[in-house]
N, CA, C and O of each residue as an XYZ file, in Angstrom:
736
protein
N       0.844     -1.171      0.000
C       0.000      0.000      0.000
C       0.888      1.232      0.000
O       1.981      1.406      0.538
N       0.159      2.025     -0.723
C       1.588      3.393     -0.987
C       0.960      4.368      1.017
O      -0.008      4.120      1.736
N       1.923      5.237      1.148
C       1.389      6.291      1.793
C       0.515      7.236      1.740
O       0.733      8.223      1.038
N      -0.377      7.136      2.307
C      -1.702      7.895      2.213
C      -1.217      8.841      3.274
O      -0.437      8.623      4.202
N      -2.036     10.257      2.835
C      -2.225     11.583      3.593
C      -2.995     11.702      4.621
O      -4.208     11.743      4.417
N      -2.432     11.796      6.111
C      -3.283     12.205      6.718
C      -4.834     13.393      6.338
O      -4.803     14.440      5.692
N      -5.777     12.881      6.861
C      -7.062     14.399      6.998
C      -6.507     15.409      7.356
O      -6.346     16.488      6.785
N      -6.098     14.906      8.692
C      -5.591     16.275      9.378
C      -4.313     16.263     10.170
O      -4.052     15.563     11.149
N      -3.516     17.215      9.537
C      -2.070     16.644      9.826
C      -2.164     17.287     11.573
O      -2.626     18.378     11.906
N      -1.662     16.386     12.341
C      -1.424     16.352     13.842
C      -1.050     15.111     14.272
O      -1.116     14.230     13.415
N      -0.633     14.760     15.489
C      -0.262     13.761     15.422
C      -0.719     13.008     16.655
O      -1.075     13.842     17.488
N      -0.893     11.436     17.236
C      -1.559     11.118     17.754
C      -0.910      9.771     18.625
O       0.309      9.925     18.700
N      -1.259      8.773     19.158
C      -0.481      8.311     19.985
C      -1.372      6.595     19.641
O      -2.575      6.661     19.389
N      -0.723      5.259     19.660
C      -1.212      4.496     19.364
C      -0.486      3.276     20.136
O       0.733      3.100     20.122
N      -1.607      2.299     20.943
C      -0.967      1.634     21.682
C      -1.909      0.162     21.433
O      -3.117      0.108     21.202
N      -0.816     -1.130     21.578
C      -1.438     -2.486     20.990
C      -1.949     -3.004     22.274
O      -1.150     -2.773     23.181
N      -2.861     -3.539     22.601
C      -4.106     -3.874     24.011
C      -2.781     -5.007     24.252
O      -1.819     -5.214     23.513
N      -3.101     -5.580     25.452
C      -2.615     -6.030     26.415
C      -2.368     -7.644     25.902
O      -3.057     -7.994     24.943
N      -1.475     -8.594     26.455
C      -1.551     -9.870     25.792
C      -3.020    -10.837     26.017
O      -4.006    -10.730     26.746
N      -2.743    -11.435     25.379
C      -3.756    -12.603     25.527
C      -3.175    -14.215     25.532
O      -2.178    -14.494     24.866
N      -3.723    -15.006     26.155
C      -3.916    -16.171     25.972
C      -3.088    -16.823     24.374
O      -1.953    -17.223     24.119
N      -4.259    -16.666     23.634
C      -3.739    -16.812     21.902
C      -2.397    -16.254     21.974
O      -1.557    -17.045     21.544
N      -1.955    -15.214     22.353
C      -1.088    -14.180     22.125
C       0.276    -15.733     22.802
O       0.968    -16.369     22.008
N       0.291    -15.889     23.850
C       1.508    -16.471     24.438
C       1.580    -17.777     23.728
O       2.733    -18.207     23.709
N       0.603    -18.632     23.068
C       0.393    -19.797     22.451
C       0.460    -20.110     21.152
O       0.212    -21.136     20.519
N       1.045    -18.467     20.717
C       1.541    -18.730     19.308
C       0.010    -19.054     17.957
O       0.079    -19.198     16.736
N      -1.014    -19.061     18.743
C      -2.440    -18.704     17.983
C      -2.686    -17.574     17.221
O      -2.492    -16.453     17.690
N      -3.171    -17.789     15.875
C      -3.621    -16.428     14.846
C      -4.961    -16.087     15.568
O      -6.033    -16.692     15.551
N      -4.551    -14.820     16.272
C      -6.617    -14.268     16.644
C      -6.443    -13.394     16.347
O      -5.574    -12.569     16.628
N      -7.721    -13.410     15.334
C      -7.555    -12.200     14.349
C      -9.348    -11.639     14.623
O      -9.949    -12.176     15.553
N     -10.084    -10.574     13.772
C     -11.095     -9.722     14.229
C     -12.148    -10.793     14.663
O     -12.977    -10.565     15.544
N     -12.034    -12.308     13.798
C     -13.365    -13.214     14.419
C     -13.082    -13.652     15.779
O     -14.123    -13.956     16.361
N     -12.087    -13.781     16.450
C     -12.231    -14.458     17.836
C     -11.886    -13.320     18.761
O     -10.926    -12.558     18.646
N     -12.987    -13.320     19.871
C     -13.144    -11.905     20.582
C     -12.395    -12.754     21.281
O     -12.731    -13.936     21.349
N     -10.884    -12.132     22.119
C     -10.789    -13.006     23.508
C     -10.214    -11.813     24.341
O      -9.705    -10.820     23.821
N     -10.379    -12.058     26.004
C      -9.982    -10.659     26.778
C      -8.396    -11.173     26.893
O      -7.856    -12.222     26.541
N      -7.897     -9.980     27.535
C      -6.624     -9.955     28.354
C      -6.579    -10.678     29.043
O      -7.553    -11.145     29.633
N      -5.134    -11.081     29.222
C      -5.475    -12.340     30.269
C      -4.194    -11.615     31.563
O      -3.775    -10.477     31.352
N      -3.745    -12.319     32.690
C      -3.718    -11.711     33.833
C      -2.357    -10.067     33.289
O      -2.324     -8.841     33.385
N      -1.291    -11.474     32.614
C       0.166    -10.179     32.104
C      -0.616     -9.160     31.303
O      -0.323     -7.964     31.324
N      -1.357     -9.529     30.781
C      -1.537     -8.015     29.923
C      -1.948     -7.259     30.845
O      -1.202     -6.319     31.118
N      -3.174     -7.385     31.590
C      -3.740     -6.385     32.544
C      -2.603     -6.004     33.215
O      -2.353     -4.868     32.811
N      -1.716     -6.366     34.085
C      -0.554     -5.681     34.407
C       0.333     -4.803     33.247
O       1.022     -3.852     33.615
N       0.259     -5.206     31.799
C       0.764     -4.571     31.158
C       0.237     -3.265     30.547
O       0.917     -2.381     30.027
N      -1.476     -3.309     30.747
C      -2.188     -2.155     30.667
C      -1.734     -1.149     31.736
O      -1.039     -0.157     31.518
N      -2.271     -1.581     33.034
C      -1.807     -0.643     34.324
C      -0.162     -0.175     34.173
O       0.097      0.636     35.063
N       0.699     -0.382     33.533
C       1.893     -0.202     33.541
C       1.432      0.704     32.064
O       1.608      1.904     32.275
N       1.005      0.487     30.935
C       1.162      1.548     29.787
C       0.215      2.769     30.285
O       0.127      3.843     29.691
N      -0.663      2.335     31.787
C      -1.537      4.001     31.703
C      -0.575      4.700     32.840
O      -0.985      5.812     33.173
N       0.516      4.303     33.438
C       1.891      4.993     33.749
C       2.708      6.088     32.876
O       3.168      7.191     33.171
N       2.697      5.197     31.476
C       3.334      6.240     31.056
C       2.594      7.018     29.945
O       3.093      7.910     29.258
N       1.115      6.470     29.858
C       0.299      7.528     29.151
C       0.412      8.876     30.260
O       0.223      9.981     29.753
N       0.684      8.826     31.608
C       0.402      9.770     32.095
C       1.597     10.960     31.969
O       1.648     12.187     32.052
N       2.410      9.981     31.748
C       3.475     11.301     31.506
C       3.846     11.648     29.781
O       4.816     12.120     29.188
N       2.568     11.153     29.410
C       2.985     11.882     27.530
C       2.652     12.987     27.859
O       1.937     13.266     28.822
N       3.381     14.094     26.706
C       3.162     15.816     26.928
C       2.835     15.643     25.153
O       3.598     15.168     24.312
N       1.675     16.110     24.983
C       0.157     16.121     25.906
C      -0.061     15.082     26.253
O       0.510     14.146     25.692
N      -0.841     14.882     27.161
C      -1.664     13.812     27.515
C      -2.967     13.834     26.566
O      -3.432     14.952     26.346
N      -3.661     12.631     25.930
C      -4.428     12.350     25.614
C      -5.688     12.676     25.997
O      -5.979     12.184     27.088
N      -6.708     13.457     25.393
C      -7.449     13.699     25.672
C      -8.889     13.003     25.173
O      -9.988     13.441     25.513
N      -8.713     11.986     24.413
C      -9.814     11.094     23.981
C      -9.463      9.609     23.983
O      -8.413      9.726     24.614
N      -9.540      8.541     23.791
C      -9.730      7.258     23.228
C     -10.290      7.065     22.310
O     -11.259      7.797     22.112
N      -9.927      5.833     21.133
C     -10.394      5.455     20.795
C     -10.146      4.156     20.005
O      -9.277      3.856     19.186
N     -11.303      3.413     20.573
C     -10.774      1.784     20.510
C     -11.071      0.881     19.645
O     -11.844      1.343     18.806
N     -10.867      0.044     19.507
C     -11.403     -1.589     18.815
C     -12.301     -1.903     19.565
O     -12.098     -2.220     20.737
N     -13.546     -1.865     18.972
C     -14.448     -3.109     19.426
C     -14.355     -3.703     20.151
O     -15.123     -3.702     21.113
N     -12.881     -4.864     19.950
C     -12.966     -5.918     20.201
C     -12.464     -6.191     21.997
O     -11.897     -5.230     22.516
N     -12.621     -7.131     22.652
C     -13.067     -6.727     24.226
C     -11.492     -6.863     24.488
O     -11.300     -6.208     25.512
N     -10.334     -7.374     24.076
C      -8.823     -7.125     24.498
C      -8.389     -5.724     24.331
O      -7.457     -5.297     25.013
N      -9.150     -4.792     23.257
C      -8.874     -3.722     23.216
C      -9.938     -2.597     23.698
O      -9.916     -1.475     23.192
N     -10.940     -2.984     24.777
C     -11.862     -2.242     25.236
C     -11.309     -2.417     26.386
O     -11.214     -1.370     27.026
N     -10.681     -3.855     27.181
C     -10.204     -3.818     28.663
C      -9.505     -3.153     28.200
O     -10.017     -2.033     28.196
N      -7.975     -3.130     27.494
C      -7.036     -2.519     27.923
C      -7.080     -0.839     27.671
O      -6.324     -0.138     28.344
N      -7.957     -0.244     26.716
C      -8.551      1.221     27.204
C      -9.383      1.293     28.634
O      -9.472      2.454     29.032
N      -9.797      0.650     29.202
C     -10.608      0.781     30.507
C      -9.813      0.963     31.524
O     -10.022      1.866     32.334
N      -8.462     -0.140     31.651
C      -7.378      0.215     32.495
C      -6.891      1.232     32.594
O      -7.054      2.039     33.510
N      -5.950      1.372     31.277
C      -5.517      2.658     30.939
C      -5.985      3.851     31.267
O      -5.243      4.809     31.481
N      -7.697      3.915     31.358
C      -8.247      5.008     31.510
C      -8.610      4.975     32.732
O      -9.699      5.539     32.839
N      -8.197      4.557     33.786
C      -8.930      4.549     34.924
C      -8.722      5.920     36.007
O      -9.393      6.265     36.979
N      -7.396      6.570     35.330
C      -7.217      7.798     35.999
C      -7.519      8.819     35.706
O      -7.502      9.822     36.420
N      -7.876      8.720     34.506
C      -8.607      9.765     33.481
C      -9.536     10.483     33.113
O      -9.653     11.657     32.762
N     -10.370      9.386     33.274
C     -12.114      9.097     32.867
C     -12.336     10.073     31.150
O     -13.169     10.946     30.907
N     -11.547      9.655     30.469
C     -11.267      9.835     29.035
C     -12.738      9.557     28.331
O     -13.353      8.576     28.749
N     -13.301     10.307     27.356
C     -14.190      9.622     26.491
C     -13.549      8.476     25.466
O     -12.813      8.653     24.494
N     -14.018      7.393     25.950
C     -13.535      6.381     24.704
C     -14.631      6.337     23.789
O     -15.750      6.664     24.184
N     -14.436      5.966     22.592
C     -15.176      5.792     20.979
C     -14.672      4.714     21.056
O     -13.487      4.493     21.305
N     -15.951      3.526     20.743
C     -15.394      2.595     19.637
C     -15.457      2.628     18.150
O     -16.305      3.165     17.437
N     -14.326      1.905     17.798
C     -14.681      2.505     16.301
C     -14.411      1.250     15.736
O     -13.421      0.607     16.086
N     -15.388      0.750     14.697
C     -15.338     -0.414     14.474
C     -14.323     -0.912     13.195
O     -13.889     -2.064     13.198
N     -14.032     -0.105     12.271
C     -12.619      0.359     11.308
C     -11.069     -0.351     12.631
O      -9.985     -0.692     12.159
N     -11.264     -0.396     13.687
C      -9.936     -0.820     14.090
C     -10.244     -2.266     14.664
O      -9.537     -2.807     15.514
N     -11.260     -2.772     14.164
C     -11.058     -4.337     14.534
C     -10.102     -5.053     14.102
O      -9.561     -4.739     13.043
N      -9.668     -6.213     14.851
C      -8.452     -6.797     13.933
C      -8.693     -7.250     12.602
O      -9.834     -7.323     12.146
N      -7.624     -7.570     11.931
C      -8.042     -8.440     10.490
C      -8.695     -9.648     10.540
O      -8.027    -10.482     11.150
N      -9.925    -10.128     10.061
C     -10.652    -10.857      9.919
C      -9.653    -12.169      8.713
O      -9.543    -12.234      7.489
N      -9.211    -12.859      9.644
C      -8.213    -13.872      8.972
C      -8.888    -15.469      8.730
O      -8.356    -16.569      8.581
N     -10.270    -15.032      8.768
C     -10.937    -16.098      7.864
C     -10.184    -17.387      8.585
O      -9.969    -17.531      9.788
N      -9.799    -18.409      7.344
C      -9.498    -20.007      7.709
C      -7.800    -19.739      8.920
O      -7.518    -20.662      9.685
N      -7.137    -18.799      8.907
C      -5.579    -18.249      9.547
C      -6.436    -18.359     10.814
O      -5.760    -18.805     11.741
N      -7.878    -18.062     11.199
C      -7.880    -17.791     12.696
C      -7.867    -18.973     13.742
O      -8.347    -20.034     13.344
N      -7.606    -18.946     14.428
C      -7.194    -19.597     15.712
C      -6.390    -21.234     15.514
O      -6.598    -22.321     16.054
N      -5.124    -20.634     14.173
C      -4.270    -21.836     14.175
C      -2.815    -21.365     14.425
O      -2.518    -20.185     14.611
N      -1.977    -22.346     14.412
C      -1.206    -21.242     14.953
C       0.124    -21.409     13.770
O       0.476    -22.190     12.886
N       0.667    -19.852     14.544
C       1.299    -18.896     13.288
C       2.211    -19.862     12.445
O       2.368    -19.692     11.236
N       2.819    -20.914     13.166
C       3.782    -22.548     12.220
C       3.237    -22.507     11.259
O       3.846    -22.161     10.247
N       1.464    -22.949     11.198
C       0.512    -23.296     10.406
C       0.220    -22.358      9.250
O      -0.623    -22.628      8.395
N       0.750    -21.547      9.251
C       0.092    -20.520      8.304
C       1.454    -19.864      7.842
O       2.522    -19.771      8.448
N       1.019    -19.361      6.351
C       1.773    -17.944      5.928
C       1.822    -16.655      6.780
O       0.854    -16.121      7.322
N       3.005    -16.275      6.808
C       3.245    -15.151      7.626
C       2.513    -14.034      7.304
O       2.723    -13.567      6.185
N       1.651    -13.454      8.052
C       0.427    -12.498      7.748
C       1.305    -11.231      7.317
O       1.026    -10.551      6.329
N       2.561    -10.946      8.287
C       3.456     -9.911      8.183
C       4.425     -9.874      7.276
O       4.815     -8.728      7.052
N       5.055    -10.870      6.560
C       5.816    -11.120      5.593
C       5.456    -11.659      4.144
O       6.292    -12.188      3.413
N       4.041    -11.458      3.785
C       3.853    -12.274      2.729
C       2.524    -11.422      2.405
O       1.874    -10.797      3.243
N       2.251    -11.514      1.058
C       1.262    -10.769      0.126
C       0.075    -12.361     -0.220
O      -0.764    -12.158     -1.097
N       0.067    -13.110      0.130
C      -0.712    -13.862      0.636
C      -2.111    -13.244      1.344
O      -1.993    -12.494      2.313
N      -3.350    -13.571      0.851
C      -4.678    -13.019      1.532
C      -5.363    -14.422      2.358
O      -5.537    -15.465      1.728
N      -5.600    -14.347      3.331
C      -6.450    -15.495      4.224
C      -7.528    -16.056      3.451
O      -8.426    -15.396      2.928
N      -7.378    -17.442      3.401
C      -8.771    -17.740      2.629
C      -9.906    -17.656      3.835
O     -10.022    -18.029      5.003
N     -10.859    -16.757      2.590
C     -11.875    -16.589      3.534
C     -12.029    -15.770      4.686
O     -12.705    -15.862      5.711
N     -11.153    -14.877      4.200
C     -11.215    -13.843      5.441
C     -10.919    -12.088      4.584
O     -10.900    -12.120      3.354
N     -10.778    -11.145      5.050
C     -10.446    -10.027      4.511
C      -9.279     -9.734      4.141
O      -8.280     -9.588      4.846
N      -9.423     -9.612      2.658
C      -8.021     -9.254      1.786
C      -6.754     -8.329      2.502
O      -6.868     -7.444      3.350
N      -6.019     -8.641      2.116
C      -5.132     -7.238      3.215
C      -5.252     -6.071      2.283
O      -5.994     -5.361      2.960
N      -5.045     -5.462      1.293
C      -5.727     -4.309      0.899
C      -7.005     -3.647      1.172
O      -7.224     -2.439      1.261
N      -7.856     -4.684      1.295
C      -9.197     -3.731      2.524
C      -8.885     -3.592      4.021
O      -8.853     -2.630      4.788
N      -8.692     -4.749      4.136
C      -8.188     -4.355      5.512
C      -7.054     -2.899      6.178
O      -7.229     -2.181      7.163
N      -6.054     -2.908      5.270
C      -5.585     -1.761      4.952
C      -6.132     -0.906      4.770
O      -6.108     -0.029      5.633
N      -6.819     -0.730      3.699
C      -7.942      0.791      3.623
C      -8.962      1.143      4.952
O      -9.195      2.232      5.477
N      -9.503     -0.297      5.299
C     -10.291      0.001      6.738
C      -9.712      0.919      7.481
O     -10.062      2.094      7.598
N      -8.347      0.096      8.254
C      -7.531      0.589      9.208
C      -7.081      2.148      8.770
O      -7.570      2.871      9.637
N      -6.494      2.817      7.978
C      -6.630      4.022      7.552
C      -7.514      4.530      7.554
O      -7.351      5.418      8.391
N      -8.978      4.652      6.944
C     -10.216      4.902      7.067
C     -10.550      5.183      8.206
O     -10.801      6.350      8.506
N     -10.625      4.185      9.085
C     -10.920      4.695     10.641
C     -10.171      5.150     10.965
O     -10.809      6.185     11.159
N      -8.197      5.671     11.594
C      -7.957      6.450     11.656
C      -8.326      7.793     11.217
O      -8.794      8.606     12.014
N      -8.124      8.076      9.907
C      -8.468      9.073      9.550
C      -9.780     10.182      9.746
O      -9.945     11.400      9.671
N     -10.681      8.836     10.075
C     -12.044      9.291     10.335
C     -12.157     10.228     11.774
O     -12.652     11.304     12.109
N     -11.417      9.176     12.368
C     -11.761      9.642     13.903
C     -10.850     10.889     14.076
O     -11.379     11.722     14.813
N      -9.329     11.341     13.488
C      -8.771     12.278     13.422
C      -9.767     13.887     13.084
O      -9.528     15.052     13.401
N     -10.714     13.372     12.450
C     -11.197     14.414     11.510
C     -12.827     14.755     12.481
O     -13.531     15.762     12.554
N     -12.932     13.369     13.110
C     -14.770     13.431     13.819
C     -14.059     14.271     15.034
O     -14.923     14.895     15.650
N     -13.026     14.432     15.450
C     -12.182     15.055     17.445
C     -11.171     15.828     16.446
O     -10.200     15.093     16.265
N     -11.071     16.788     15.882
C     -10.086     17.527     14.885
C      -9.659     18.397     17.027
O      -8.522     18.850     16.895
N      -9.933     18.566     17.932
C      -9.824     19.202     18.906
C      -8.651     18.107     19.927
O      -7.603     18.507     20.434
N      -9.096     16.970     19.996
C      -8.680     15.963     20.302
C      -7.498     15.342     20.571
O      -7.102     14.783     19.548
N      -6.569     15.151     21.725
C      -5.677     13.981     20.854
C      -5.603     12.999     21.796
O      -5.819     12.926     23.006
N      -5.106     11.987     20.609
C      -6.132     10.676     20.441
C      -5.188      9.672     20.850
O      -4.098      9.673     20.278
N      -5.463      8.641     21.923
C      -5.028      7.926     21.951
C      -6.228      5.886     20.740
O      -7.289      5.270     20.836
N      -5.187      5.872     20.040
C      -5.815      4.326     19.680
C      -5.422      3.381     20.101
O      -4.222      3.118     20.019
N      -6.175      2.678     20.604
C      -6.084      1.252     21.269
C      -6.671      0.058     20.520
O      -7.876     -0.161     20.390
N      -5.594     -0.748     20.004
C      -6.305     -1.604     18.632
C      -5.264     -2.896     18.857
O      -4.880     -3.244     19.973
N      -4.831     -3.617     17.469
C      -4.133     -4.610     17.186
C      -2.694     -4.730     16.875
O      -2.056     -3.689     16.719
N      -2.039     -6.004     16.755
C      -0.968     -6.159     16.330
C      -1.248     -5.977     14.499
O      -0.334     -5.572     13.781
N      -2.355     -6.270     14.047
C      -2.144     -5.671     12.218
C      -2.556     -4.511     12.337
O      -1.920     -3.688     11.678
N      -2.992     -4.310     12.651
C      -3.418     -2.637     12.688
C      -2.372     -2.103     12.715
O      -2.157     -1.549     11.637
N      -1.332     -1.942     13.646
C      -0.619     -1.590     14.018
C       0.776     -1.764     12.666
O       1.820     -1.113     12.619
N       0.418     -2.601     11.926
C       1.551     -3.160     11.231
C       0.640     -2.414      9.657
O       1.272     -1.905      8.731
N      -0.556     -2.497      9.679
C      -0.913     -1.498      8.294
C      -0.594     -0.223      8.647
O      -0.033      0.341      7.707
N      -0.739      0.599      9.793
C       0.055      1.956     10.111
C       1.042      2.416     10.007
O       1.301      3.611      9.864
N       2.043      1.151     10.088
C       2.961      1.363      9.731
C       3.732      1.211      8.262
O       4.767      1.716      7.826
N       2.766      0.293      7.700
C       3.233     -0.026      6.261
C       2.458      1.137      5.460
O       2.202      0.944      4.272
N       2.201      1.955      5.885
C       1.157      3.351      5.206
C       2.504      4.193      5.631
O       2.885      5.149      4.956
N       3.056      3.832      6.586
C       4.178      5.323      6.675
C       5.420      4.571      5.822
O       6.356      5.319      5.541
N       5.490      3.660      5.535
C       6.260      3.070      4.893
C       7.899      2.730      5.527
O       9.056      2.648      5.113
N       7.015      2.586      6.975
C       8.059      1.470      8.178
C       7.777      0.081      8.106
O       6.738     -0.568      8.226
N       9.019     -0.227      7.869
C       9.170     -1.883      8.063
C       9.463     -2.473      9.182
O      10.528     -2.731      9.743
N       7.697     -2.759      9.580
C       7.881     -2.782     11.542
C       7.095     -3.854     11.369
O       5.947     -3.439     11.532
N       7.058     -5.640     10.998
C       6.033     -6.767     11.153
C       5.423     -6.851     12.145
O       4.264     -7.246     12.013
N       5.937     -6.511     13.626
C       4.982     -6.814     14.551
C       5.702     -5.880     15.625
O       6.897     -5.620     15.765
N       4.174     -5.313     16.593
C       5.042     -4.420     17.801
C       4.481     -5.349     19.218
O       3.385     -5.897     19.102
N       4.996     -5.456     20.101
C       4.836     -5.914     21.549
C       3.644     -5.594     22.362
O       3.371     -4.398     22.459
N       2.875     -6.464     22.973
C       1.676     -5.943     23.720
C       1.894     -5.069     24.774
O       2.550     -5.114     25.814
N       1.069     -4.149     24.152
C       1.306     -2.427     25.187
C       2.519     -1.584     24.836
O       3.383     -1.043     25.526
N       2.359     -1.635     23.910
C       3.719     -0.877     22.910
C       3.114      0.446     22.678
O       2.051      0.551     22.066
N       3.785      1.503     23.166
C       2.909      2.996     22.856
C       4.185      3.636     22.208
O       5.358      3.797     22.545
N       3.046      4.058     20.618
C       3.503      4.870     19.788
C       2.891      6.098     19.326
O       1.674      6.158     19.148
N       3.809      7.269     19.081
C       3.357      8.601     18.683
C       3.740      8.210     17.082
O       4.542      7.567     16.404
N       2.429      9.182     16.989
C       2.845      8.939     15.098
C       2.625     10.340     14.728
O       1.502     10.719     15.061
N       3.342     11.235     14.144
C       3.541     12.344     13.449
C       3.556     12.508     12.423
O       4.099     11.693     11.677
N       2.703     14.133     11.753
C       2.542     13.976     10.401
C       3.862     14.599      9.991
O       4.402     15.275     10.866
N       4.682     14.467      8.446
C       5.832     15.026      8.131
C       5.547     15.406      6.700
O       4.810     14.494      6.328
N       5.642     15.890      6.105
C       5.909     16.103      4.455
C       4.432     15.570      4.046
O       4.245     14.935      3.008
N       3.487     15.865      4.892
C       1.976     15.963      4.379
C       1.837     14.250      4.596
O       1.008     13.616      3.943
N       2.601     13.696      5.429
C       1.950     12.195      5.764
C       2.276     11.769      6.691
O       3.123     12.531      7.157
N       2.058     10.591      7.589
C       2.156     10.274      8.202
C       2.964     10.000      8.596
O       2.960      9.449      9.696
């Protein structure tokens, strides 16, 4: 996917929800299998709303995934806050069709390969989604800044839109993303 233009150039802060279960077991859970945080992540939430507190600015909105690993770990996070969170349904994970809940041995590398999931969402939509809802929500809180709380692809189409070669970031990984030369 080439680099797309931010709506509105500012810049915003983006952090991957807490581990899971799937997550330590080497399992593809992708947007079809809802599963929560399991005990490390919640410690790893309460530890990323540490140092949300000392970003300059601090965040003045949320906005999350749907999906309930990335609704706990905005709930934690926000517990000192009392932040308006948005869900926004554009940051669900990738819907990896027959890839979901086998594990990553089993499958083509979602992050290394132009390979689409049978039966699940192409990575070029999925891509456009994930942009789409960023962009959206940049533009619906233009006052705002935004913390997103979403996925490990999400996180990896954000970055393949800025045209970083980053396959995967760590649960509770907080990133600022800045606009530069009219992009991201």
């Amino acid at each position: 996917m080439k680099a797309m233009k931010p709506v509105i150039e500012k810049y915003f802060y983006f952090i991957r929800h807490g581990q899971t279960d799937p997550n330590i077991n080497g399992l593809v859970c992708g947007g079809d299998w809802d599963v929560p945080i399991n005990n490390t992540g919640v410690d790893q939430a309460i530890n990323a709303r540490g140092i949300v507190e000392k970003l300059s600015p601090v965040p003045t909105r949320i906005c999350s995934s749907p999906m309930i690993r990335a609704q706990l770990t905005s709930k934690l996070i926000n517990e000192n806050f009392n932040l308006p969170i948005a869900s926004v349904e554009g940051l669900r994970e990738w819907c990896v069709g027959d890839w979901e809940n086998k594990p990553f041995d089993d499958v083509p590398n979602p992050f290394n390969t132009t390979i689409d999931p049978p039966n699940g969402e192409t990575r070029e939509i999925f891509e456009e989604r994930v942009i789409a809802a960023v962009n959206s929500s940049l533009e619906k809180y233009p006052d705002d800044v935004i913390l997103f709380v979403a996925h490990g692809a999400v996180a990896h189409s954000l970055f393949t839109c800025m045209g970083i070669d980053q396959p995967m970031i760590d649960n509770a990984s907080i990133y600022k993303v800045e606009p530069k030369n009219n992009r991201w």
